[in-house]
C-alpha positions as CSV (number, residue, x, y, z in Angstrom):
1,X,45.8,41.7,50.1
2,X,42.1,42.0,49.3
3,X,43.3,43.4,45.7
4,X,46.0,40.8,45.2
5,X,43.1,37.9,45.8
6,X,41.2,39.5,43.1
7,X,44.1,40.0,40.4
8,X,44.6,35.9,41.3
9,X,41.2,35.3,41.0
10,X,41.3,37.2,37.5
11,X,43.8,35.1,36.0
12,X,42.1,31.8,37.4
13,X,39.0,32.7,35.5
14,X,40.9,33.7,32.8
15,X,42.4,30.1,32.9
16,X,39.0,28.4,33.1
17,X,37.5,30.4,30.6
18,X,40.3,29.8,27.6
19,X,39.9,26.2,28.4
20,X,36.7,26.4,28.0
21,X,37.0,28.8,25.2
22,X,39.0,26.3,22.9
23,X,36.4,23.2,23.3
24,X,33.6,25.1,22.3
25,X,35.1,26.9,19.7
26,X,36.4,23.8,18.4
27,X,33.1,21.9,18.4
28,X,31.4,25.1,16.6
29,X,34.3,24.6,13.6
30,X,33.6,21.1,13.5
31,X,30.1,20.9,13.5
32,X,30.1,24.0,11.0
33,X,32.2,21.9,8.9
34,X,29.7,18.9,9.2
35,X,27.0,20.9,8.1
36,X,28.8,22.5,4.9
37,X,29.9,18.9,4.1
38,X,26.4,17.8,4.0
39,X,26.1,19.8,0.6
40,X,28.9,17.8,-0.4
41,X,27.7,14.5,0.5
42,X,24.2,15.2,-1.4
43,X,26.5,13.8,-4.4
44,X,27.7,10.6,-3.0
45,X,23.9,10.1,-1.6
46,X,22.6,9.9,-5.2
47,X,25.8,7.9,-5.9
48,X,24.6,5.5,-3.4
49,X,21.1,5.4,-4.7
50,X,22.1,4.4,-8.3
51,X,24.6,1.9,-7.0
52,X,21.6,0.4,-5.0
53,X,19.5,0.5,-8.1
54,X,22.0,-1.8,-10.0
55,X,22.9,-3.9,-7.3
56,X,19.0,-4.4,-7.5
57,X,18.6,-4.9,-11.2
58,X,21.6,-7.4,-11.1
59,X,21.9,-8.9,-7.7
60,X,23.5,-12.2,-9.3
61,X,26.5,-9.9,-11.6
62,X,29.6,-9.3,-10.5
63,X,31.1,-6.1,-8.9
64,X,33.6,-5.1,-11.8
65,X,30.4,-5.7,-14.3
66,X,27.4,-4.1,-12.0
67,X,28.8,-1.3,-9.5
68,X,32.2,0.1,-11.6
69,X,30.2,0.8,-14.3
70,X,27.6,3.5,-11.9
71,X,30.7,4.9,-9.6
72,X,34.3,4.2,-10.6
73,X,36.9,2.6,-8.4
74,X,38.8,5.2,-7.6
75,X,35.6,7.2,-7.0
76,X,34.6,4.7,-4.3
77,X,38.2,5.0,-3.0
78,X,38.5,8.5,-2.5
79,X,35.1,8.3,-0.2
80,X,36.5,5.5,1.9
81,X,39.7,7.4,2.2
82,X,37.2,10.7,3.3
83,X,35.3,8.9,5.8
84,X,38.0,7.5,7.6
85,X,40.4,10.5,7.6
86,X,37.2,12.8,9.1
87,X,36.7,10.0,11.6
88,X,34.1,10.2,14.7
89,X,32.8,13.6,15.6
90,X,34.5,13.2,19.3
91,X,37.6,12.9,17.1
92,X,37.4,15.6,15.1
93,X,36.7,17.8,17.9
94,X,40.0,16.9,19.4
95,X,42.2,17.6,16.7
96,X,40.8,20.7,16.2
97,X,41.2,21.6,20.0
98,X,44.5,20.1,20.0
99,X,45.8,22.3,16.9
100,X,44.4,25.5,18.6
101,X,46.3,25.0,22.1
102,X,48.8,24.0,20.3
103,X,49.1,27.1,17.8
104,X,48.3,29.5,19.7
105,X,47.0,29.2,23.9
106,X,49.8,27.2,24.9
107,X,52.3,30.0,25.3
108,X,50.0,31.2,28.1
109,X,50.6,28.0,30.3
110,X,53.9,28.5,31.4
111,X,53.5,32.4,32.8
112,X,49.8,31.2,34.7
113,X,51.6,28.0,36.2
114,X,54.2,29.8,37.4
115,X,52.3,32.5,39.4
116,X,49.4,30.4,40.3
117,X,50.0,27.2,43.4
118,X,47.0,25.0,42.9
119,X,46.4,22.6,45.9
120,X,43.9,20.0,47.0
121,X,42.7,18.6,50.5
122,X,41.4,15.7,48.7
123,X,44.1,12.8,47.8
124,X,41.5,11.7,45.0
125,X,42.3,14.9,43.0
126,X,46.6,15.2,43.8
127,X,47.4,13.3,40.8
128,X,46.3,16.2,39.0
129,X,48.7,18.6,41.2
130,X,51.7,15.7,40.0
131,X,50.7,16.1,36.5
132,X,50.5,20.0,36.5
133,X,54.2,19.9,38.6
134,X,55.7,17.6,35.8
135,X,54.4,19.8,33.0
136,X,56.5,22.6,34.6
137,X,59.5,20.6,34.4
138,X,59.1,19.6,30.9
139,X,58.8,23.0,29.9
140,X,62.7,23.6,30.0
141,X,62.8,20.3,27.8
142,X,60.7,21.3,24.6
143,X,60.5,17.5,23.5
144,X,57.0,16.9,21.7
145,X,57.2,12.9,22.5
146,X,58.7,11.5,26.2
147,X,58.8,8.5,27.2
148,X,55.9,7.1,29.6
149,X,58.2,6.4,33.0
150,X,57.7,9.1,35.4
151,X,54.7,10.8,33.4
152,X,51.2,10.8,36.5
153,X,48.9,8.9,34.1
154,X,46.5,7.3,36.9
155,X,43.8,9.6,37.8
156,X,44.7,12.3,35.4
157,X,43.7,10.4,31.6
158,X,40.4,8.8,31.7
159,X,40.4,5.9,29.7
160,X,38.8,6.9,26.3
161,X,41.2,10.0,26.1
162,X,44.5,7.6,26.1
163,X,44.3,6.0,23.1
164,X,44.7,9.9,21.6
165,X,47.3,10.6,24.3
166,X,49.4,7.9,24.5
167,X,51.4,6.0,21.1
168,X,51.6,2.4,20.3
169,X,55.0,3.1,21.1
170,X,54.4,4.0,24.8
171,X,55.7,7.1,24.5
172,X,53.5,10.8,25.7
173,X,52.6,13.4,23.3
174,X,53.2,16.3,25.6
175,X,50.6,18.8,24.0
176,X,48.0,16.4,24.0
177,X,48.8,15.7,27.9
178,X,48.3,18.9,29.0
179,X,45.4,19.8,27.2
180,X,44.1,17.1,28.7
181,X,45.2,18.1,32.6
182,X,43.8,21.1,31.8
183,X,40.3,20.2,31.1
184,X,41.2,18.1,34.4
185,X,42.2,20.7,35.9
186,X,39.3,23.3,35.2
187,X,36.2,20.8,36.2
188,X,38.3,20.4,39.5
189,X,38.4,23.7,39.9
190,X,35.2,24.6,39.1
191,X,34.1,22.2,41.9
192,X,36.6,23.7,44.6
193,X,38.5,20.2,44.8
194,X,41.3,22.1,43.8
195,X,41.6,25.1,45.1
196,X,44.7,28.0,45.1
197,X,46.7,29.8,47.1
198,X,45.8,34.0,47.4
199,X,42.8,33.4,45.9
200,X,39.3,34.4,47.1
201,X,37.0,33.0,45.5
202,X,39.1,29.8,44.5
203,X,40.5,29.6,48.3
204,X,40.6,26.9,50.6
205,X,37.1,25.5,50.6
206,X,37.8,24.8,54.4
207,X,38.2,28.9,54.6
208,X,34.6,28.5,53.9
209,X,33.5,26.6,57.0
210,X,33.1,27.8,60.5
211,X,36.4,26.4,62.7
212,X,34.1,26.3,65.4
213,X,31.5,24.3,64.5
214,X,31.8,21.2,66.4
215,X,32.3,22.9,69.6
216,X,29.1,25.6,69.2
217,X,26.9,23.4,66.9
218,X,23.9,24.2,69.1
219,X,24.4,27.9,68.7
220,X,24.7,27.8,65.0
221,X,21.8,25.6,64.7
222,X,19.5,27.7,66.9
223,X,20.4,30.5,64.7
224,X,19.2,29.1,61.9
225,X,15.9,27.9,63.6
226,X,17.2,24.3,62.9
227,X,17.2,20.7,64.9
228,X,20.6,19.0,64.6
229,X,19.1,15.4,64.2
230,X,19.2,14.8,60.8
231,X,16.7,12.0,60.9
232,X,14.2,14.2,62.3
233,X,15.0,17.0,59.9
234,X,14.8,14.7,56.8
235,X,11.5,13.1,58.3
236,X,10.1,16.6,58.5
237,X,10.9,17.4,54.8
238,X,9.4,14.3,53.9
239,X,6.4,14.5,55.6
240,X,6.2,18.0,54.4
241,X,6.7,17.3,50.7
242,X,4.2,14.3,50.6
243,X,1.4,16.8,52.2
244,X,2.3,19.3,49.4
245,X,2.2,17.2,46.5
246,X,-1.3,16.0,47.6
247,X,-2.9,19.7,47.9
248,X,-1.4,19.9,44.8
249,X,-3.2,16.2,43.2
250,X,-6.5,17.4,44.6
251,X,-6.1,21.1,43.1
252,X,-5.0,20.1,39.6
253,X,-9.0,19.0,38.8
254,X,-10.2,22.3,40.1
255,X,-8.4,24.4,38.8
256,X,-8.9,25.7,34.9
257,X,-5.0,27.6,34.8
258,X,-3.3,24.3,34.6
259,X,-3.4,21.2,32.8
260,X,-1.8,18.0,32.8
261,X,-1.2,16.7,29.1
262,X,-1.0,12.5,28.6
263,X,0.7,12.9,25.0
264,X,4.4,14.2,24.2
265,X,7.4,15.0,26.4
266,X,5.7,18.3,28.1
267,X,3.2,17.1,30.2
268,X,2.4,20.7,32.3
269,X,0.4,23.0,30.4
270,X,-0.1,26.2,32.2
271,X,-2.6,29.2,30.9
272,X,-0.8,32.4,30.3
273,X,-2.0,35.3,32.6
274,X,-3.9,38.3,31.4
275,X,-2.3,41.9,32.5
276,X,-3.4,43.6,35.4
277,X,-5.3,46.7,34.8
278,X,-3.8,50.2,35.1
279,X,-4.4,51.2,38.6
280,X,-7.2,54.0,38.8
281,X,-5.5,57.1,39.2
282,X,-2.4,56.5,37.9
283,X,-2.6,58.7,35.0
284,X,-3.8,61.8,37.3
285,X,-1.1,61.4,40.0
286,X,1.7,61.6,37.1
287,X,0.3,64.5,35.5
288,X,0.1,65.5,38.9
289,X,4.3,65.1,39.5
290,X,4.7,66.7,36.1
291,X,2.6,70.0,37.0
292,X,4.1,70.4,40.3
293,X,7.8,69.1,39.6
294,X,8.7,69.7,36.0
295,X,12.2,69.8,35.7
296,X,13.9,68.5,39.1
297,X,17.2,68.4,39.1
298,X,18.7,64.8,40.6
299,X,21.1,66.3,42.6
300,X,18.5,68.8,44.2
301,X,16.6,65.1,44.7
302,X,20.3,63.7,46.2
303,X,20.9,66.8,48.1
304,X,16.8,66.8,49.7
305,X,17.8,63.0,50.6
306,X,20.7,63.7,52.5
307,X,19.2,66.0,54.6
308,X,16.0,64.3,55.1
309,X,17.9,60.7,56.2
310,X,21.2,61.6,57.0
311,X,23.4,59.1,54.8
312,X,26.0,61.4,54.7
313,X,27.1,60.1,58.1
314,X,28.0,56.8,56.8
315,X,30.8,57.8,54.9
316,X,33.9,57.8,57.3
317,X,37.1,58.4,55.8
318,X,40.4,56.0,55.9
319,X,42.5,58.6,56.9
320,X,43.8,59.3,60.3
321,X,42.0,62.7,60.5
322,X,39.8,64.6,58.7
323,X,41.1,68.6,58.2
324,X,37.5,69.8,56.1
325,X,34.7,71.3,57.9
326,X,31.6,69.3,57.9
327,X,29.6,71.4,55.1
328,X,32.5,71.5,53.1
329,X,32.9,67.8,53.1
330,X,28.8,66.9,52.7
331,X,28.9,69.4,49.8
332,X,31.6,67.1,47.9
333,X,30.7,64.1,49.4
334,X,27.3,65.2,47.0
335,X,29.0,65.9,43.8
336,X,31.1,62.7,43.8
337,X,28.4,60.4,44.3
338,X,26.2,62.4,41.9
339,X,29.3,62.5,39.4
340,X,29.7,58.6,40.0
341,X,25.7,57.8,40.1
342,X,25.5,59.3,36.8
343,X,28.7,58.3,35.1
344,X,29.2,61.9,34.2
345,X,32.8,61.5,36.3
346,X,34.6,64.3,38.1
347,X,35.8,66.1,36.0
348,X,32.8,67.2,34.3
349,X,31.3,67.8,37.8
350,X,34.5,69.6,38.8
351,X,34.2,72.1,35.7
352,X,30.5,72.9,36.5
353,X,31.7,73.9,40.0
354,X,33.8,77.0,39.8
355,X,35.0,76.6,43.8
356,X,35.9,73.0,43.8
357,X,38.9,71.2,41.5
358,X,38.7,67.7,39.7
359,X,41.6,67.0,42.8
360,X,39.8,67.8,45.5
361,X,36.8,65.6,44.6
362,X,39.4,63.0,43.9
363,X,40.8,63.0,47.4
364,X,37.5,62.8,48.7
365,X,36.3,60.0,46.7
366,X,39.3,57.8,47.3
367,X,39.6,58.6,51.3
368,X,35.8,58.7,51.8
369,X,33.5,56.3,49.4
370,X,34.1,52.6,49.3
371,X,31.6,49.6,49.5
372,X,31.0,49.2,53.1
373,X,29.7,53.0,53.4
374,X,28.0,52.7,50.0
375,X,26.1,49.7,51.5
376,X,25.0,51.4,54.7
377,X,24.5,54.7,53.1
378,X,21.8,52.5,50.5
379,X,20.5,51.3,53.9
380,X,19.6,54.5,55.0
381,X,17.8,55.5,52.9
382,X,15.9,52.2,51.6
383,X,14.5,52.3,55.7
384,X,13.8,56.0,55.5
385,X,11.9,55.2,52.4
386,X,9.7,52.0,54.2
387,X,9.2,53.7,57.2
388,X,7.5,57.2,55.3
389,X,5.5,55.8,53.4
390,X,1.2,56.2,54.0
391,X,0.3,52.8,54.5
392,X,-3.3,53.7,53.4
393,X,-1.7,54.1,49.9
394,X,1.0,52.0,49.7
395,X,-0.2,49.3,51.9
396,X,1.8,47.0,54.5
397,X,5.3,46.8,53.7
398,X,5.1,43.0,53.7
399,X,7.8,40.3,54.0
400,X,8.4,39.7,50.1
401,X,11.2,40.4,47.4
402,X,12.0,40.3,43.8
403,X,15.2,40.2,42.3
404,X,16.6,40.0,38.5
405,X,20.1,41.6,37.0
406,X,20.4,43.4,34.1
407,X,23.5,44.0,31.9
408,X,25.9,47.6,31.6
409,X,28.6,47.8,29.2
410,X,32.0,48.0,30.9
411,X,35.8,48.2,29.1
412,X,37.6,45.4,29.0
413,X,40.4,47.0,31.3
414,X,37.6,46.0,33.8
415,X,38.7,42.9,35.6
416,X,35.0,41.4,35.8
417,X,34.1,42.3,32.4
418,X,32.9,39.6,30.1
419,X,30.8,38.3,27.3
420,X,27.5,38.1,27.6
421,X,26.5,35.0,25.6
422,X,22.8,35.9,26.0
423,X,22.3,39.5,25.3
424,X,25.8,40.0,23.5
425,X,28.8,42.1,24.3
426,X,31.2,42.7,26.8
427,X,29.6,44.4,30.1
428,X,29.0,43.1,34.2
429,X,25.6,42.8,35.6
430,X,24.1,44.5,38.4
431,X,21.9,42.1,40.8
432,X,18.7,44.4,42.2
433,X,16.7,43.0,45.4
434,X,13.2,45.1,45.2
435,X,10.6,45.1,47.8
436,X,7.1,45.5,47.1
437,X,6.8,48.7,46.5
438,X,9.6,49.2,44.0
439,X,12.0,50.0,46.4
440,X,15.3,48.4,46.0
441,X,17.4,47.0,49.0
442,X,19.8,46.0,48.1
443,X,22.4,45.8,44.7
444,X,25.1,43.8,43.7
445,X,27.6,44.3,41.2
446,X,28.8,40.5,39.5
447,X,29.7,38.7,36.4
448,X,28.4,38.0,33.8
449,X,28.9,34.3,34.0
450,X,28.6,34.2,37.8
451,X,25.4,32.3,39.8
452,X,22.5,34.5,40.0
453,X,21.5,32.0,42.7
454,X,24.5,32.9,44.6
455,X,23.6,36.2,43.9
456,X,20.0,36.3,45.3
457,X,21.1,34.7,48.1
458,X,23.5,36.9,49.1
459,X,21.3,40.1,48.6
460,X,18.2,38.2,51.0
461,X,21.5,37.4,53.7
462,X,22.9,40.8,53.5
463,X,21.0,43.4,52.6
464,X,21.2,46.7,55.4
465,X,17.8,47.5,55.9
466,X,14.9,46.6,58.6
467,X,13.1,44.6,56.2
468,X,12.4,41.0,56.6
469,X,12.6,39.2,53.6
470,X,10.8,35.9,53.9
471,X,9.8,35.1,50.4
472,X,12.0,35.6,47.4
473,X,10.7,35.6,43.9
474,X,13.0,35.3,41.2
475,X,13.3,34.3,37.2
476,X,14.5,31.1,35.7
477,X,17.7,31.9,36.1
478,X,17.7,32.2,39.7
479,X,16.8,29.2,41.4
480,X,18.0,25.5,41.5
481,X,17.6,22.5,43.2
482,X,20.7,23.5,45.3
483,X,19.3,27.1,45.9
484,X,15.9,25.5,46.8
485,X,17.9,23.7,49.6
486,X,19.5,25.9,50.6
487,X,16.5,28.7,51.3
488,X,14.9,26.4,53.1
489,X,17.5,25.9,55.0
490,X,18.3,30.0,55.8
491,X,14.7,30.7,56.4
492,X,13.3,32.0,53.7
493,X,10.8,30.7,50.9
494,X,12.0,30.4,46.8
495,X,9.5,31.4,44.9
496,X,10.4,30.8,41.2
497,X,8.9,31.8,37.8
498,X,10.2,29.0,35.8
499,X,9.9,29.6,32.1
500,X,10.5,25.6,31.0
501,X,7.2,25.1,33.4
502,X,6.4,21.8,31.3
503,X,9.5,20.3,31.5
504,X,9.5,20.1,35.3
505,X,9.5,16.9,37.0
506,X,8.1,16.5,40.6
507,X,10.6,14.1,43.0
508,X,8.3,12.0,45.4
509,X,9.4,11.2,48.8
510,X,8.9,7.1,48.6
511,X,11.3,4.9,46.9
512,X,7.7,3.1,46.0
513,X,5.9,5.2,44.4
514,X,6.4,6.0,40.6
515,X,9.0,8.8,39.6
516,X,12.6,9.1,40.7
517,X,12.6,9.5,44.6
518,X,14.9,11.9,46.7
519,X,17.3,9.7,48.6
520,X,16.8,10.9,52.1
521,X,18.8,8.5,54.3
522,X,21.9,9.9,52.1
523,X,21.3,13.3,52.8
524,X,24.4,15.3,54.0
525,X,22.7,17.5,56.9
526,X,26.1,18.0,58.9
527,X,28.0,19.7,56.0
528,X,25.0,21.8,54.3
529,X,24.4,22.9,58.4
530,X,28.2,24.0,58.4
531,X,27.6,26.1,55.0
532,X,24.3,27.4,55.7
533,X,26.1,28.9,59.4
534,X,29.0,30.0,57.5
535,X,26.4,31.8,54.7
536,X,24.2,33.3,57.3
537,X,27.0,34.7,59.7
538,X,28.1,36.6,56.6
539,X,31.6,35.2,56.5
540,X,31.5,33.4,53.5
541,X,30.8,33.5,49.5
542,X,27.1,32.3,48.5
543,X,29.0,31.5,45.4
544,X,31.7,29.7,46.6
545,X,29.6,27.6,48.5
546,X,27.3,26.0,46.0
547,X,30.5,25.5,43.8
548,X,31.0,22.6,46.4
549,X,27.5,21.2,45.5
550,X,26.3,19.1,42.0
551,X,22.7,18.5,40.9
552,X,20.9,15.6,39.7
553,X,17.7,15.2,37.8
554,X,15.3,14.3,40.9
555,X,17.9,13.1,43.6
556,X,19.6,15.5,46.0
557,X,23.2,14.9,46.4
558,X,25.9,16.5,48.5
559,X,29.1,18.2,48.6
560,X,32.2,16.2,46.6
561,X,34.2,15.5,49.4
């Protein structure tokens, strides 16, 4: 089942993504177009000039005696007729996307809408279900224009888009219709307002809530070190972020990193750090390592870490029985997690090992490894690692993390490959949680496109070791005003580096005072409690959670329900 939910969820993203796909590519044509015809229109601007300078010279002559004579009739005809056939740039855009789906992504539609059952809980967004259910019974037409009885039009075609949609006539241009339910369609489910069937990611959004909840709503809230009087709760944060922002008024003055500017639209100005210096005695202690271990082997290193923490253990099989004696299984249990670790695969393993086959390492691997022992076997040794080390060198272990992901090439056979638009290629992104002393607790593997808040979330929630993580630093690209609520509400301190530092805005907790305010009394502390409980027990998606949640600039708003 668990493999079925991701094939479904595959070919959801897959439908998200080519909608997606053809308005972006569409704008990129257009507005390369645009800027090609701007070497065109470089012409028709000195045109304009002379025709300005004779209209000047003349402003009492006729048009037929001052303006024909600088730019001909028909000249001036064949740029009216250009300007109105290009039209608006929204226009534009649409023809282009409508002449792609139509050409070539349409003959998609029928084979995803016939495996895929979309639902909603919401009768806001059902309209969209009728519209999607009538475009499967119009496929066994093949009419390009139907008539408007019967055809869901309310809720489905916003206004502006119906002028392009619908004739003078009356009648529907069907390609145009369904492009548009499916850019309906993907924002809805984006949001999780509509969700489907098998999925797992794109299930029920209910799936995502505790059933529970109303009947041990004390329980969850003591859990998560929360009071379940909103008013209290909202007075607390409000109180809270008034007392921060004026440590932070009275530090500004005294403090010569950071500036506030009174001129442009970047108004914080924050001095760059200077590097740390080496650490004395780092350059000894790796010459050091060199001399005494030249040329370790990483399997030796593997092998020296089994014994020493045991992880071995971890790695039950899902077999009924196990018929391999215990060395015999460690020993290959070694070499498939080195062959995997390194990418070097099996069979290249298997050849430099004489007494075991490429098929024996096989069976072990598929019977043996699989995410859950992965995860506690990483555990193991991450605690091992915290609780050897000298204090006296390494210091206290501490309560802080750092986390960032970093991009592997993968084949597109891969169901989670994509492009990355930022660094280029196809590939999937590992998500690393490091402690303070470089040791990592926990890794995730994810998309490329997928919410590295999501992601650090999940890592602080699940990682298996002893540490407490209490503070979490990430990069831009890890926090949000959602994520920010939603640490505080698990426990556990954000701590950002945002790049765009001077285009930050600070919301203040008055409706009085100058800025945009938070709107408190509005503030949806029943449902973010039931998602906070559901993301701390474990049994639910970070990712699918904050799907359910929107951000604006300076106001904190709540789930779409």
């Amino acid at each position: 089942m668990m493999r079925e939910a991701q094939i479904i969820d595959g070919m959801i993203d897959l439908l998200v993504e080519t909608i997606h796909k053809i308005g972006v590519r569409s704008k990129r044509k257009v507005v390369g177009g645009i800027a090609r015809d701007i070497e065109k229109v470089y012409g028709k601007e000195r045109l304009l000039v002379d025709i300005a300078g004779a209209a000047i010279e003349a402003p009492g002559g006729r048009v037929c005696d001052v303006i024909f004579p600088v730019a001909g009739k028909e000249k001036l005809a064949a740029i009216v007729k250009e300007h109105r056939a290009k039209g608006t740039l929204e226009r534009r855009i649409y023809q282009v996307m409508r002449g792609s789906y139509a050409g070539h992504y349409r003959r998609i539609l029928p084979k995803l809408l016939s495996v895929l059952e979309f639902r909603s809980n919401n009768a806001v967004h059902r309209p969209v279900l009728g519209a999607l259910d009538w475009i499967r019974r119009a496929f066994e037409t093949g009419c390009r224009v139907v008539p408007r009885n019967g055809v869901p039009i309310e809720g489905v075609i916003p206004p502006k888009c119906r002028g392009a949609i619908i004739g003078k006539d009356g009648r529907i241009n069907r390609i145009s219709y369904e492009l548009c339910v499916l850019s309906q369609l993907r924002d809805r489910i984006r949001a999780k307002e509509i969700w489907v069937v098998g999925a797992d990611h794109y299930r029920n959004p209910d799936d995502d809530l505790p059933k529970d909840f109303e009947s041990r709503r004390a329980a969850y809230y003591n859990a998560l070190n929360l009071t379940s009087d909103a008013r209290a709760f909202t007075r607390k944060i409000q109180a809270e972020l008034e007392r921060e922002l004026r440590l932070l008024n009275a530090e500004l003055p005294r403090n010569d990193k950071a500036r506030i500017l009174w001129r442009g639209e970047n108004r914080i100005s924050i001095t760059p750090f200077q590097p740390l210096p080496e650490p004395q005695g780092l350059r000894s202690v790796k010459a050091e390592i060199g001399r005494r271990w030249p040329m370790t082997e990483l399997l030796d290193v593997l092998k020296e870490t089994a014994l020493d923490t045991g992880f071995l253990d971890a790695f039950e099989t899902s077999a009924s029985r196990v018929a391999l004696s215990r060395g015999a299984l460690d020993r290959r249990l070694i070499l498939c997690l080195y062959g995997l670790g390194t990418n070097a695969g099996l069979k290249r393993v298997a050849a430099g090992c004489p007494d075991v086959s490429y098929e024996e390492l096989l069976h072990v691997g598929r019977r043996f490894i699989h995410r859950d022992a992965l995860e506690a076997a990483c555990g193991r040794v991450a605690n091992a690692t915290l609780a050897i080390r000298n204090t006296a060198i390494w210091g206290e272990a501490g309560t802080a993390c750092a986390s960032d992901s970093k991009k592997f090439g993968a084949w597109d056979g891969n169901l989670m490959t994509e492009w990355h638009v930022r660094y280029g290629g196809r590939g999937v992104m590992i998500y690393w949680h490091v402690e303070k002393g470089s040791t990592c607790v926990f890794s995730q593997l994810k998309r490329c496109s997928s919410s590295e808040v999501a992601s650090m979330i999940k890592g602080v929630l699940r990682h298996c070791t002893d540490m407490e993580i209490q503070r979490q630093y990430v990069d831009s690209h890890g926090q949000s005003s959602i994520g920010f609520a939603f640490c505080h509400l698990l426990g556990f301190e954000l701590a950002p580096r945002l790049k765009a530092i001077a285009r930050q805005t600070l919301a203040l907790p008055h409706p009085g005072l100058r800025a945009c305010p938070i709107c408190f009394p509005f503030f949806p502390a029943s449902s973010t409690g039931r998602r906070s409980s559901r993301m701390h027990s474990g049994l639910a998606d970070p990712e699918a959670i904050l799907r359910r949640f929107a951000r604006a600039r300076g106001v904190v708003v709540g789930p779409k329900t």
